[in-house]
gemmi code that builds the backbone of each chain (N, CA, C; Angstrom):
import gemmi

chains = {
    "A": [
        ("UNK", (-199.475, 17.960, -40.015), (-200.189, 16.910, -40.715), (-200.579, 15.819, -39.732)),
        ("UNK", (-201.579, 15.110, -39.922), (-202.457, 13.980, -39.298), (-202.604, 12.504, -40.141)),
        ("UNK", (-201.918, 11.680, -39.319), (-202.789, 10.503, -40.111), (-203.418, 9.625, -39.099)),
        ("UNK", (-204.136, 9.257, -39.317), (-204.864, 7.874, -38.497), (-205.276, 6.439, -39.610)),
        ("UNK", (-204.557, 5.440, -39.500), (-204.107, 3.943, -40.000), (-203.878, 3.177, -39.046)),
        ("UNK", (-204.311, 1.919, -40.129), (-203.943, 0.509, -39.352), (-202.545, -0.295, -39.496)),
        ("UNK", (-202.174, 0.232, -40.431), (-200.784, 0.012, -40.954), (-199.611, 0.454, -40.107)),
        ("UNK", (-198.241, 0.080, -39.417), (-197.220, 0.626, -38.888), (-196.736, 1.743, -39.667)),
        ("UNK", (-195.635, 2.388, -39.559), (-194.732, 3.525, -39.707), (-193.535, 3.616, -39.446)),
        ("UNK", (-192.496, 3.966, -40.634), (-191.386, 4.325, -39.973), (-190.964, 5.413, -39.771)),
        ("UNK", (-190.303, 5.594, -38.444), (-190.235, 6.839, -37.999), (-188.910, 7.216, -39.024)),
        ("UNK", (-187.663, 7.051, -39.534), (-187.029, 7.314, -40.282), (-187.535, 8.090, -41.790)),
        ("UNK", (-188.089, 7.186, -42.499), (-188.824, 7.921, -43.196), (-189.624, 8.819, -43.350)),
        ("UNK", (-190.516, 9.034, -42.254), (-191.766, 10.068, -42.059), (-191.010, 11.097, -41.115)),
        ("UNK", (-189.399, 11.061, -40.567), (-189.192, 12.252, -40.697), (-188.101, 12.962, -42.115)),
        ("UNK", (-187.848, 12.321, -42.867), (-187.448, 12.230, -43.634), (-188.132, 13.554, -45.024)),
        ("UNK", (-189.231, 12.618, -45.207), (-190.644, 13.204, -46.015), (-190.881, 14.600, -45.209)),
        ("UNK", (-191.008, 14.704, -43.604), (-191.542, 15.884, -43.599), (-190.359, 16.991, -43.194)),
        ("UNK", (-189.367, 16.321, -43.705), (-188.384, 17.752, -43.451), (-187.262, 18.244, -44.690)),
        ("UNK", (-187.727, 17.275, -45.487), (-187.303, 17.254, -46.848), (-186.698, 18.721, -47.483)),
        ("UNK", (-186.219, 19.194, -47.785), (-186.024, 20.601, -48.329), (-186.205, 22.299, -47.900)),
        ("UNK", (-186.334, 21.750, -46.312), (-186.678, 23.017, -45.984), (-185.205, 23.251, -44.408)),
        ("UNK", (-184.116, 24.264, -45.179), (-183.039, 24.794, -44.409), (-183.224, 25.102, -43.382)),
        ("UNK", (-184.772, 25.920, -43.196), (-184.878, 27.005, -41.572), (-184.685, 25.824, -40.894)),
        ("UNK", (-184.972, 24.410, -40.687), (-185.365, 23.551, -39.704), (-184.116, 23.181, -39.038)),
        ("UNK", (-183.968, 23.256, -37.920), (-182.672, 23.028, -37.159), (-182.351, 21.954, -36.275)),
        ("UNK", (-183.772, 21.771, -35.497), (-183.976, 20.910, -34.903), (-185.451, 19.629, -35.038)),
        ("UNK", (-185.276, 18.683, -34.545), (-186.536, 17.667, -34.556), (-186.436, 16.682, -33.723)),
        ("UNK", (-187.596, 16.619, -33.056), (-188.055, 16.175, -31.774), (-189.224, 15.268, -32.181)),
        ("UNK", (-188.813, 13.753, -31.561), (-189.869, 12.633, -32.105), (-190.433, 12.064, -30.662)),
        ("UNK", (-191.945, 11.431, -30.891), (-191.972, 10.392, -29.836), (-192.685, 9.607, -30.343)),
        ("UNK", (-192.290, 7.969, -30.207), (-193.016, 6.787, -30.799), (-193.303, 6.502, -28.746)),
        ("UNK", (-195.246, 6.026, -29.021), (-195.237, 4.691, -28.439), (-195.828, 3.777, -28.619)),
        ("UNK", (-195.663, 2.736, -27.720), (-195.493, 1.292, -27.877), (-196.530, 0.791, -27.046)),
        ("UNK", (-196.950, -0.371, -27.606), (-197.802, -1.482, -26.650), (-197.094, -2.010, -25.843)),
        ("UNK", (-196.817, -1.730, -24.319), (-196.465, -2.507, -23.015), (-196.905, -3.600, -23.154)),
        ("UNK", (-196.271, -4.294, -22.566), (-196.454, -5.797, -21.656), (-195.988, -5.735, -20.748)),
        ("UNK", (-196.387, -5.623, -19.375), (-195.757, -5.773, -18.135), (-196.492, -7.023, -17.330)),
        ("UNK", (-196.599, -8.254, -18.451), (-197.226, -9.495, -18.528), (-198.255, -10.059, -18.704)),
        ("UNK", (-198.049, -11.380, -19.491), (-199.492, -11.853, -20.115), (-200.145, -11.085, -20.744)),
        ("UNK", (-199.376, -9.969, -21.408), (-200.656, -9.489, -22.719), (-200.351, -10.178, -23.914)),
        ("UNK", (-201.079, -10.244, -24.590), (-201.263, -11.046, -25.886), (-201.446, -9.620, -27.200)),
        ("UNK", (-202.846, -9.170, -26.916), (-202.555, -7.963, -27.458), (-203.146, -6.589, -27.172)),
        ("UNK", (-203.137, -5.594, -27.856), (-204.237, -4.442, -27.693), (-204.681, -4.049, -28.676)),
        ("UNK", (-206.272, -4.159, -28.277), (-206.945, -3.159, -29.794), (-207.633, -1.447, -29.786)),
        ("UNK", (-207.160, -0.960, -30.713), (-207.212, 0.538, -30.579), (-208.885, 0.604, -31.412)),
        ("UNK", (-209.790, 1.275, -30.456), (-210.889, 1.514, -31.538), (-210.618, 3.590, -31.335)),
        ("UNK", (-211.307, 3.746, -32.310), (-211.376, 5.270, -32.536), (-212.749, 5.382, -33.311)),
        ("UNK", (-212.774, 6.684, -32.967), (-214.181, 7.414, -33.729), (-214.127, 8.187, -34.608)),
        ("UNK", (-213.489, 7.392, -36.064), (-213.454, 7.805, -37.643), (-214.144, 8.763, -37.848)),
        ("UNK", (-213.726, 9.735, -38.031), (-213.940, 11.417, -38.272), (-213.853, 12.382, -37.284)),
        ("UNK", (-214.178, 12.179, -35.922), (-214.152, 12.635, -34.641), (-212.686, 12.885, -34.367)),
        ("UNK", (-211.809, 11.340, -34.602), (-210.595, 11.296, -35.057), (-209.831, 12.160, -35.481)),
        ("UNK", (-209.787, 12.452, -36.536), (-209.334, 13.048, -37.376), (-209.748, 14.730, -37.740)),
        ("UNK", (-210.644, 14.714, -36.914), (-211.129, 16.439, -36.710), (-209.472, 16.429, -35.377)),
        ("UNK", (-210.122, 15.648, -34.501), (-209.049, 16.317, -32.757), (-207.803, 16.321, -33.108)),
        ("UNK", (-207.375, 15.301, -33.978), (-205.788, 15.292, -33.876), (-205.726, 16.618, -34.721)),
        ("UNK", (-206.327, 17.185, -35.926), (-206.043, 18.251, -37.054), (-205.769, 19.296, -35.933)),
        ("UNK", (-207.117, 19.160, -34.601), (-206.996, 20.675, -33.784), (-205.888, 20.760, -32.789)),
        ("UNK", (-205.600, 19.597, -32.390), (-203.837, 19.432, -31.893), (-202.488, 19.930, -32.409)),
        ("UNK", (-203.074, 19.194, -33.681), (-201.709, 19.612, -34.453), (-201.651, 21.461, -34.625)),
        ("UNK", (-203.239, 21.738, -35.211), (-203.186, 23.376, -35.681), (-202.798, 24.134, -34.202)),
        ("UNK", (-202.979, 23.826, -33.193), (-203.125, 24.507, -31.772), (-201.807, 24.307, -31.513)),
        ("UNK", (-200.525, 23.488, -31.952), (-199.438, 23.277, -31.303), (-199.046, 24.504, -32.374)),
        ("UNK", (-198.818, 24.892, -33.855), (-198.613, 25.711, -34.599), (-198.814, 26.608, -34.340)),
        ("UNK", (-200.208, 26.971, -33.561), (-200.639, 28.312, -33.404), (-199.458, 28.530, -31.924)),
        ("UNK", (-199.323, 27.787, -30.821), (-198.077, 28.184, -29.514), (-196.815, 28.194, -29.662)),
        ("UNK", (-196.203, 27.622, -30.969), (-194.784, 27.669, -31.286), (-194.784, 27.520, -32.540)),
        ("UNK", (-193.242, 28.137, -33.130), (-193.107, 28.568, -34.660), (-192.235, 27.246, -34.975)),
        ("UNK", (-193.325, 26.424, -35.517), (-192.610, 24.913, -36.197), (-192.525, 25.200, -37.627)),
        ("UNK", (-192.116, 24.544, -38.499), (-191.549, 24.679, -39.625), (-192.424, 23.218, -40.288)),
        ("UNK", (-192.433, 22.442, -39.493), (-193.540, 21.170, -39.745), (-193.804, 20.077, -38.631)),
        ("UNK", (-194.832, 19.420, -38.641), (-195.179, 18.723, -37.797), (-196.214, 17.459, -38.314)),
        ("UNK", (-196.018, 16.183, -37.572), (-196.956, 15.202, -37.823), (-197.238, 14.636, -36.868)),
        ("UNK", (-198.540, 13.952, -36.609), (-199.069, 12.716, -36.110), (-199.599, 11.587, -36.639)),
        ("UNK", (-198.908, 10.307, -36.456), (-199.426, 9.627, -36.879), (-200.008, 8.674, -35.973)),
        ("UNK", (-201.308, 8.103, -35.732), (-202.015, 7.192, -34.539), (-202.764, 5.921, -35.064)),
        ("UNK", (-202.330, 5.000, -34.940), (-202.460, 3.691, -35.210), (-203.791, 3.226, -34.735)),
        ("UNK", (-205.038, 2.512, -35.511), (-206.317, 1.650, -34.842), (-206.072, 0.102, -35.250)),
        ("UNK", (-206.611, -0.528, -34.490), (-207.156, -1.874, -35.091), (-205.838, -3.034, -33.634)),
        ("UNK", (-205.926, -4.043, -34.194), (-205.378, -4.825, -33.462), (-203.407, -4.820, -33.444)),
        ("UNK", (-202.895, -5.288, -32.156), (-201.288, -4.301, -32.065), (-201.030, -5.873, -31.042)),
        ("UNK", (-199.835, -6.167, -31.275), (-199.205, -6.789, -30.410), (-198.247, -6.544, -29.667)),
        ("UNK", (-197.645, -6.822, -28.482), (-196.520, -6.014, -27.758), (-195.554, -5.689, -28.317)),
        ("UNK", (-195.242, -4.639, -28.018), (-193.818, -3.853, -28.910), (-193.794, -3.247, -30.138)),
        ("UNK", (-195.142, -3.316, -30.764), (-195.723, -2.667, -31.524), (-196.007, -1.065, -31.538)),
        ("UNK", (-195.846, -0.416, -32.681), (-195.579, 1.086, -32.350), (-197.300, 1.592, -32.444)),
        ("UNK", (-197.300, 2.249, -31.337), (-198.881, 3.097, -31.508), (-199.169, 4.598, -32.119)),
        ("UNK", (-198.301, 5.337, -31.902), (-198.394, 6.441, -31.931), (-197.098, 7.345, -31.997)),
        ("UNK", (-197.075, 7.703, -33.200), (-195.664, 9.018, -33.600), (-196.482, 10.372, -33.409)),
        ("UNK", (-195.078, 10.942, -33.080), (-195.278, 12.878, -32.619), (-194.230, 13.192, -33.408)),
        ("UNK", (-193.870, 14.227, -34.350), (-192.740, 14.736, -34.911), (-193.089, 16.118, -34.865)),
        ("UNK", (-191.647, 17.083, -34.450), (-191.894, 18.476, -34.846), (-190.442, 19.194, -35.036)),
        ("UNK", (-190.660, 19.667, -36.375), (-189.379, 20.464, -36.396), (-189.769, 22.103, -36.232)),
        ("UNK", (-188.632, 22.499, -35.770), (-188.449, 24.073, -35.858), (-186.797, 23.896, -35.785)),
        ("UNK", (-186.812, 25.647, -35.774), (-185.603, 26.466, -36.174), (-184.363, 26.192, -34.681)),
        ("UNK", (-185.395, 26.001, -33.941), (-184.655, 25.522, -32.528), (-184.841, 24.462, -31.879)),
        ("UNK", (-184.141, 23.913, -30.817), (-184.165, 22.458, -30.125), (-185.249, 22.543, -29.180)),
        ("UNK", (-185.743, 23.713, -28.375), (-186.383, 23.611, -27.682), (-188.034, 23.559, -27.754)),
        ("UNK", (-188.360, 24.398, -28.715), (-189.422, 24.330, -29.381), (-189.781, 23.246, -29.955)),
        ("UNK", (-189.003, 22.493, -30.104), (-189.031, 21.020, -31.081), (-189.619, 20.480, -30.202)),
        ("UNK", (-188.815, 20.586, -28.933), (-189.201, 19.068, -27.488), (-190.576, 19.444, -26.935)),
        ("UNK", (-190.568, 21.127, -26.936), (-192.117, 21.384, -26.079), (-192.860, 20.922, -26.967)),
        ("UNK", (-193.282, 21.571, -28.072), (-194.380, 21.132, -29.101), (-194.714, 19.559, -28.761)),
        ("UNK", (-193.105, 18.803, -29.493), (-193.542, 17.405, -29.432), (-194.508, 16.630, -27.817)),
        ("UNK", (-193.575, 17.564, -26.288), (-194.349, 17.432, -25.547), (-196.152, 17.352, -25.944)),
        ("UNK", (-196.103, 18.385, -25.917), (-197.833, 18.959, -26.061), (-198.837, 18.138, -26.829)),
        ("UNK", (-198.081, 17.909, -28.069), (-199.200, 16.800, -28.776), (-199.429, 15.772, -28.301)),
        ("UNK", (-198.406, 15.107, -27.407), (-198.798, 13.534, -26.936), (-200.216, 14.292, -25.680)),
        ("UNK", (-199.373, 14.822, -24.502), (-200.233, 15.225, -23.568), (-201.856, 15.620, -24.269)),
        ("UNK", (-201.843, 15.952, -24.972), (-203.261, 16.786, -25.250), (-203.500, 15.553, -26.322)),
        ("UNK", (-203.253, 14.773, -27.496), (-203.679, 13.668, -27.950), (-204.338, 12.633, -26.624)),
        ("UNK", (-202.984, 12.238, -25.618), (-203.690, 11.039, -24.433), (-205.131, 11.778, -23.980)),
        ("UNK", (-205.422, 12.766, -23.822), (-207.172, 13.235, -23.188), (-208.174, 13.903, -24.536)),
        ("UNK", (-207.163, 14.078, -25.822), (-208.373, 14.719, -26.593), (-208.577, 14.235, -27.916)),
        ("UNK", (-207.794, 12.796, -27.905), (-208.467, 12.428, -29.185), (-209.265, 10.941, -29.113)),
        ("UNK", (-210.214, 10.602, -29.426), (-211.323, 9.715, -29.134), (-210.783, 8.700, -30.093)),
        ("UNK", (-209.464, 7.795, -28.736), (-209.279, 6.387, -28.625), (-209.580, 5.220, -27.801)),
        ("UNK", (-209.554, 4.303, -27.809), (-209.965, 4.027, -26.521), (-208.672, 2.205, -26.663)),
        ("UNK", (-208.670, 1.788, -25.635), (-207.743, 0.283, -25.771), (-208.094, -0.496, -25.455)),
        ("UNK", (-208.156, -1.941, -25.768), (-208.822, -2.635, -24.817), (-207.910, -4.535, -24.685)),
        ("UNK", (-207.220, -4.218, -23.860), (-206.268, -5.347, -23.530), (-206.570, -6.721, -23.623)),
        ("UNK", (-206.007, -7.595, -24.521), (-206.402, -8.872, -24.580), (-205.339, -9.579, -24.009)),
        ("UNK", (-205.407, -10.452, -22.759), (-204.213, -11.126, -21.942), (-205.238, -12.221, -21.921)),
        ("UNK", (-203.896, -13.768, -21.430), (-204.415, -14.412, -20.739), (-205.726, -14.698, -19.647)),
        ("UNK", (-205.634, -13.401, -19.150), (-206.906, -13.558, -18.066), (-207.854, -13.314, -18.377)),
        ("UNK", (-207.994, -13.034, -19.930), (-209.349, -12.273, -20.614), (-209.215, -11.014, -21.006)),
        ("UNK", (-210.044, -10.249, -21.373), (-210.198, -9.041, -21.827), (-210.816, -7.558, -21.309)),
        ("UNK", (-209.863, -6.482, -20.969), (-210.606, -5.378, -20.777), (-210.185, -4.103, -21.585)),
        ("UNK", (-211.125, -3.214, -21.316), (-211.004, -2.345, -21.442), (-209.773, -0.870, -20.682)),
        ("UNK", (-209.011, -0.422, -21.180), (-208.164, 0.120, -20.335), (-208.904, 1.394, -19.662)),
        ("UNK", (-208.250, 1.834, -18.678), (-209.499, 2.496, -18.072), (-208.324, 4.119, -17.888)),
        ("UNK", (-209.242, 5.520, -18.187), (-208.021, 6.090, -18.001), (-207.885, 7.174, -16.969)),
        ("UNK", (-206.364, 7.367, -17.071), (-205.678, 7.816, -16.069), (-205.916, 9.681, -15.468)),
        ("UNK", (-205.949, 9.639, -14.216), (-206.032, 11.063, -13.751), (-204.906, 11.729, -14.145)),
        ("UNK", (-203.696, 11.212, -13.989), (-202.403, 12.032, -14.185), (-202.266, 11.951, -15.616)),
        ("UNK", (-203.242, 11.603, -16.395), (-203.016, 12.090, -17.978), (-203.715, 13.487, -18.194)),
        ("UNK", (-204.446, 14.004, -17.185), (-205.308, 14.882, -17.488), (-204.284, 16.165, -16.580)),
        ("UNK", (-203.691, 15.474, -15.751), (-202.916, 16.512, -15.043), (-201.695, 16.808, -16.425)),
        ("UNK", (-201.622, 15.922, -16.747), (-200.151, 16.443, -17.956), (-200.841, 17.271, -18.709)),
        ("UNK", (-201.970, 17.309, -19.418), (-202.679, 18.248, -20.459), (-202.890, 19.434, -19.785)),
        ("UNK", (-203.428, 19.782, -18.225), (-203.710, 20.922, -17.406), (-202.228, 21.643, -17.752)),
        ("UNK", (-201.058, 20.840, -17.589), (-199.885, 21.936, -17.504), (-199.912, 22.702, -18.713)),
        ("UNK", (-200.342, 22.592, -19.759), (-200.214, 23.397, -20.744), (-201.247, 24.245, -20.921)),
        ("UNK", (-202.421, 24.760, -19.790), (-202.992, 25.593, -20.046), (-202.210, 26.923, -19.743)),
        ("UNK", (-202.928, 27.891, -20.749), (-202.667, 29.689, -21.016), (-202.592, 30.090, -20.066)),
        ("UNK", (-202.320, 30.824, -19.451), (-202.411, 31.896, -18.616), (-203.020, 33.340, -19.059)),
        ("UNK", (-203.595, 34.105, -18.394), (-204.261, 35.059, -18.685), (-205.055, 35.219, -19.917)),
    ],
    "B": [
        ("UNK", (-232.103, 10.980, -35.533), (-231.131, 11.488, -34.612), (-230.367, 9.979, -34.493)),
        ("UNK", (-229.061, 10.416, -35.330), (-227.961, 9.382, -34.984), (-227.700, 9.077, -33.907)),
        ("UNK", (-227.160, 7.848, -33.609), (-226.286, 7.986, -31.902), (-225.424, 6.372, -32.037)),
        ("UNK", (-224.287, 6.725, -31.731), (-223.236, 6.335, -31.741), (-222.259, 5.576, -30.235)),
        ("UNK", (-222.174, 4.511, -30.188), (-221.902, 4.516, -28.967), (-220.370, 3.779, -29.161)),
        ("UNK", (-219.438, 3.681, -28.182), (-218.122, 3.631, -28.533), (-217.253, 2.666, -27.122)),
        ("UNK", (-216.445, 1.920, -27.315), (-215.991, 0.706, -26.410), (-216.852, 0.219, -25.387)),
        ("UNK", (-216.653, 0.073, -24.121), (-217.536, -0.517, -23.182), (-218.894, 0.053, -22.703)),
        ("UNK", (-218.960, 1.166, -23.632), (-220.547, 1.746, -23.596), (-221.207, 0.994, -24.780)),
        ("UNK", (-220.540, 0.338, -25.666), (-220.944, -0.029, -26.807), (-221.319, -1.893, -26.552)),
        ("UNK", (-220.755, -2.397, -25.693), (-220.401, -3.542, -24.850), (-221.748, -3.608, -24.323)),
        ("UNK", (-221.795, -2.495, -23.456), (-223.552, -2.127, -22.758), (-224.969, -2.545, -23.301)),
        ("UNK", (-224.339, -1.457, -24.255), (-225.605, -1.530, -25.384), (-225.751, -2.375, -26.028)),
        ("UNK", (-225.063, -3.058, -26.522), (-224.906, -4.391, -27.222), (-225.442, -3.945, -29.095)),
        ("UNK", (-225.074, -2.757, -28.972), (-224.973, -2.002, -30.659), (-224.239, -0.807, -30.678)),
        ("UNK", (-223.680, -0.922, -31.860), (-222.449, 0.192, -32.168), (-223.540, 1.643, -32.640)),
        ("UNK", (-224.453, 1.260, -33.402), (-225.160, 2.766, -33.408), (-226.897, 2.854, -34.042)),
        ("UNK", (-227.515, 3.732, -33.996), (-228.787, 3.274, -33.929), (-229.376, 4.611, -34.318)),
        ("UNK", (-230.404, 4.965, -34.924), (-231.497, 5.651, -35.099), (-232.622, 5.858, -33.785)),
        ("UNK", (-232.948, 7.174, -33.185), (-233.690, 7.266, -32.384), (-234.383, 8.403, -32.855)),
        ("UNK", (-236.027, 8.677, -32.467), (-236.564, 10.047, -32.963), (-237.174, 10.484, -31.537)),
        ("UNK", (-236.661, 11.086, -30.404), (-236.858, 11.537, -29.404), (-237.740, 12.915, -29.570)),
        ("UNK", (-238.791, 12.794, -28.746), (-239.729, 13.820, -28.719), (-239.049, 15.596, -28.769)),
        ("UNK", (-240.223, 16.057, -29.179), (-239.256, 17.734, -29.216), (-238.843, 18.139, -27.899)),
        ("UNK", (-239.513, 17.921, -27.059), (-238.812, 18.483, -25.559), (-237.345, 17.917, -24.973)),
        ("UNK", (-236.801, 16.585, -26.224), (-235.300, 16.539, -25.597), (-234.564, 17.127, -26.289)),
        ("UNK", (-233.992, 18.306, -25.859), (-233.602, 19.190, -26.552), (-232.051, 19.574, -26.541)),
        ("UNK", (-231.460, 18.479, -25.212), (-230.076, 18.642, -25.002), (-229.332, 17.222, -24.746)),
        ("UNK", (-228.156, 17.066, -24.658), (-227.319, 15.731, -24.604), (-227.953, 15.363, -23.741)),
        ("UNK", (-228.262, 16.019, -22.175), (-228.258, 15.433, -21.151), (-230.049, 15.058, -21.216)),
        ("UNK", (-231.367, 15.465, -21.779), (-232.667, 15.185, -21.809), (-232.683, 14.264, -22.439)),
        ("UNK", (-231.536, 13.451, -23.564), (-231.292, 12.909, -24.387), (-231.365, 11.655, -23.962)),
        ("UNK", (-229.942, 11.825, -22.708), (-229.805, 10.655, -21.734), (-230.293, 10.271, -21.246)),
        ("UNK", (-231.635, 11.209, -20.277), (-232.219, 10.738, -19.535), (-233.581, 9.803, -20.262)),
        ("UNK", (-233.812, 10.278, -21.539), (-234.795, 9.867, -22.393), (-234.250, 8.659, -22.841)),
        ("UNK", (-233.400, 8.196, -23.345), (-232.689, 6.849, -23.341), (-232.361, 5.948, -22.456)),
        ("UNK", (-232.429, 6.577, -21.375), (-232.558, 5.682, -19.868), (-233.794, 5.292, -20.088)),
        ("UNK", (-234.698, 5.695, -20.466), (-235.877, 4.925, -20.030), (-236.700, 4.533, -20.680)),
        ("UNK", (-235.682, 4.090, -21.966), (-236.470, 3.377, -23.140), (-236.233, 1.942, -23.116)),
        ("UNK", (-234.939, 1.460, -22.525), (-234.767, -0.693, -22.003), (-233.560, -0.341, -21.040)),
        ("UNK", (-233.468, -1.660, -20.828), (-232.450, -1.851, -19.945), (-231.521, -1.611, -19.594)),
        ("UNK", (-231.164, -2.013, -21.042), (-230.049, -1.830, -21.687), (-229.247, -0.480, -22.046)),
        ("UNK", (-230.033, 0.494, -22.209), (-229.847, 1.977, -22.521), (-229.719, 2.224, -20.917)),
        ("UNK", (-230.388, 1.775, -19.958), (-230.375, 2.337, -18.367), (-228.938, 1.748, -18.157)),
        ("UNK", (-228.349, 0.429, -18.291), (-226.852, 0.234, -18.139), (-225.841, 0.901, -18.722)),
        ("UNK", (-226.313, 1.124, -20.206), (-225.193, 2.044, -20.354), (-224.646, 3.707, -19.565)),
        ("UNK", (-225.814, 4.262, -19.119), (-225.962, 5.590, -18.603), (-225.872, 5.372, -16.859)),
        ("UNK", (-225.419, 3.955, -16.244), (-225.858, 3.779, -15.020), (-225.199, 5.034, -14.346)),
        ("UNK", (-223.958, 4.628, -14.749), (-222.666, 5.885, -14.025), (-222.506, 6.810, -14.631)),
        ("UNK", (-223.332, 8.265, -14.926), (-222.827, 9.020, -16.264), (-222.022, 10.014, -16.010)),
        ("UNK", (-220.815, 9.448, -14.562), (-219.683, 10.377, -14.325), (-218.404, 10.025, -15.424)),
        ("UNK", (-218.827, 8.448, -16.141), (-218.229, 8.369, -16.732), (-218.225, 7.902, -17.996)),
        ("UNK", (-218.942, 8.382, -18.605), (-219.682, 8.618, -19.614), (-219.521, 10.524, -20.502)),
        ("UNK", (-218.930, 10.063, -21.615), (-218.190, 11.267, -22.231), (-219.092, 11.094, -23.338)),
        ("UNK", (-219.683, 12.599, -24.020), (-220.341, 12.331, -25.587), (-219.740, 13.762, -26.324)),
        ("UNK", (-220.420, 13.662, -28.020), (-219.838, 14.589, -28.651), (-221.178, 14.218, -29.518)),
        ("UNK", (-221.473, 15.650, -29.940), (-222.229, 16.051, -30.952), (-221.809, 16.417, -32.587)),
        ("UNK", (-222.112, 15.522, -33.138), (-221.504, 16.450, -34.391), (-220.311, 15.753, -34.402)),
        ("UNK", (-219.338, 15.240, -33.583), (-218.113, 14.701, -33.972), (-217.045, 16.375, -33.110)),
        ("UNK", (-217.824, 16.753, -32.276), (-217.583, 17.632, -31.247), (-217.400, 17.111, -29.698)),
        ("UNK", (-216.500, 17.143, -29.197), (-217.327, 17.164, -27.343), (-217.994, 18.216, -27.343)),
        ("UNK", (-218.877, 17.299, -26.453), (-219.984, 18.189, -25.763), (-220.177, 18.041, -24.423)),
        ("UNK", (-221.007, 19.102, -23.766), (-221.465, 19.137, -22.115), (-223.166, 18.847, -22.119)),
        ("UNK", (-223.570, 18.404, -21.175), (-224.785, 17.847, -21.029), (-225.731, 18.780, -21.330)),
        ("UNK", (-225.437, 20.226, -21.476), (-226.780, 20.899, -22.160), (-226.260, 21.872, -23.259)),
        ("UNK", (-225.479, 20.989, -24.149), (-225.110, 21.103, -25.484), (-226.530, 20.469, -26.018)),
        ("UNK", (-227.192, 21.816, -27.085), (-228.403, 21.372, -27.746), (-228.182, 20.571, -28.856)),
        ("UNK", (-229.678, 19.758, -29.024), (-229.244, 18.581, -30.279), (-230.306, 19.002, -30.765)),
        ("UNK", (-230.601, 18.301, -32.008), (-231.870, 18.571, -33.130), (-231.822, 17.223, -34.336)),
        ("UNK", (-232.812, 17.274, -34.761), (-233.005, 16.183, -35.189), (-232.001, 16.298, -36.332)),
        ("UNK", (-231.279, 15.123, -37.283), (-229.911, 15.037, -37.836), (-228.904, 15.060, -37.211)),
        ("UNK", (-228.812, 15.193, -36.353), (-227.362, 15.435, -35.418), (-226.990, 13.911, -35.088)),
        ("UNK", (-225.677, 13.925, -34.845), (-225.013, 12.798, -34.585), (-224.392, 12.998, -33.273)),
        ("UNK", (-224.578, 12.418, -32.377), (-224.236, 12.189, -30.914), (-224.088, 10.840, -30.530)),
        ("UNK", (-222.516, 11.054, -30.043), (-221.687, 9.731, -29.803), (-221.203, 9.430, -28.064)),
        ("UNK", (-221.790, 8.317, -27.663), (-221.337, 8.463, -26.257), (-220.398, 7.338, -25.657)),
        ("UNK", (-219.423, 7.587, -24.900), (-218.131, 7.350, -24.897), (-217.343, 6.832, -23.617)),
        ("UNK", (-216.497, 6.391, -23.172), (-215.902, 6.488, -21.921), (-214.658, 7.446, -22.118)),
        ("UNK", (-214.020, 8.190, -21.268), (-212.932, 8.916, -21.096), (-212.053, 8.488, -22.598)),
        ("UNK", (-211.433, 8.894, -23.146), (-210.622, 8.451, -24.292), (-208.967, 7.849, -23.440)),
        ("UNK", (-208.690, 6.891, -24.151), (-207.288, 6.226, -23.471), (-205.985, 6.003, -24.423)),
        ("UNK", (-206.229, 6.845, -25.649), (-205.180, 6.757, -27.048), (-203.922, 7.036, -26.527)),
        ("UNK", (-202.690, 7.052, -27.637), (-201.203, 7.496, -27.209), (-200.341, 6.470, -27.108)),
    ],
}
model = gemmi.Model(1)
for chain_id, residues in chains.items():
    chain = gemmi.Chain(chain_id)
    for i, (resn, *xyz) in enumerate(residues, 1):
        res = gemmi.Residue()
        res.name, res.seqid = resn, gemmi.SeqId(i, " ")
        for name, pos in zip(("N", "CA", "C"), xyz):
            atom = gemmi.Atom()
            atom.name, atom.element = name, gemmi.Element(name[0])
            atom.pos, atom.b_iso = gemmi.Position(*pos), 0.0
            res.add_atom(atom)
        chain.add_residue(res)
    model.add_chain(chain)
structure = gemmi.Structure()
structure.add_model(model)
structure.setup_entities()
């Protein structure tokens, strides 16, 4: 499952809801993040491309299902204006095992940071930019390509 | 032909999205671009660097000779920075 909101989340509850009644699940593997400050930020605003959105994360989520046998999974990705320490972005995945839990959850962040159309744009003291992004985010998504 | 433009390409342009009816011979993202380069200034700033410059058709990525047609929605972008 996918959501994209302006509203926070608790991670307690939303794993709660998605693991509700179902025995096979053994293990679950989360990742929240957060708006840094490593000084003078004030805040960050998340814009996204409403429907574009919400198509990439669906093909994330279905593509992590289709490489490992989860039992359930969510994303949830936050737009609009965030102040430091503020949560941006949940990954949840259960399966029958621990390890499958951690890769999956791996995979969605890596392949969300290069394939879903967000963008940030830092409001500090010194003014305002745009965050600009990273090569070694694209190297984390390369590790999970197929082989043969 | 929709077109959509998104953070500091949108900054550029100085509009979030716009109606264009580009002749039949632009027939791909990238004839698209170059045809929008050279309609103001403003369209030439946004496309100055188009190494970094990302679009999607349809609410698709696309590559520069991904075909378009008139109705289509094509959105152009910088690298995405979510997570």
């Amino acid at each position: 499952m996918i959501r994209v909101q302006r509203e926070g989340f608790d991670i307690g509850r939303e794993i709660a809801a998605l693991t509700v009644g179902n025995p096979r699940i053994g293990g679950i593997a989360s990742f929240v993040g957060l708006v840094r400050d490593l000084g003078g930020l004030r805040s960050m605003t998340l814009e996204h491309y409403p429907g574009m959105t919400e198509r990439q994360l669906a093909r994330i989520d279905a593509e992590a299902h289709r490489r490992w046998p989860l039992e359930a999974s969510l994303i949830v990705h936050r737009y609009g204006r965030l102040e430091p320490g503020e949560p941006i972005v949940l990954t949840i995945t259960a399966s029958a095992h621990r390890q499958t839990a951690f890769d999956s959850c791996n995979f969605l962040m890596d392949w969300l940071k290069t394939e879903a159309p967000f963008w940030k744009r830092e409001e500090a003291a010194s003014g305002e930019h745009w965050v600009a992004a990273h090569a070694d985010d694209d190297a984390a998504r390369d590790r999970w390509q197929e082989t043969g | 032909m929709k077109i959509l433009y998104f953070a500091w390409l949108r900054d550029k342009a100085g509009m979030s999205e716009r109606q264009v009816s580009p002749p039949p011979g632009v027939a791909t993202v990238g004839a698209l671009i170059d045809w929008l380069t050279d309609q103001d200034e403003r369209q030439a700033a946004v496309f100055a660097d188009r190494s970094v410059v990302r679009f999607a058709v349809n609410q698709d990525f696309a590559e520069a000779d991904t075909p378009i047609g008139t109705g289509d929605e094509v959105a152009f972008f910088p690298p995405v920075t979510g997570g």
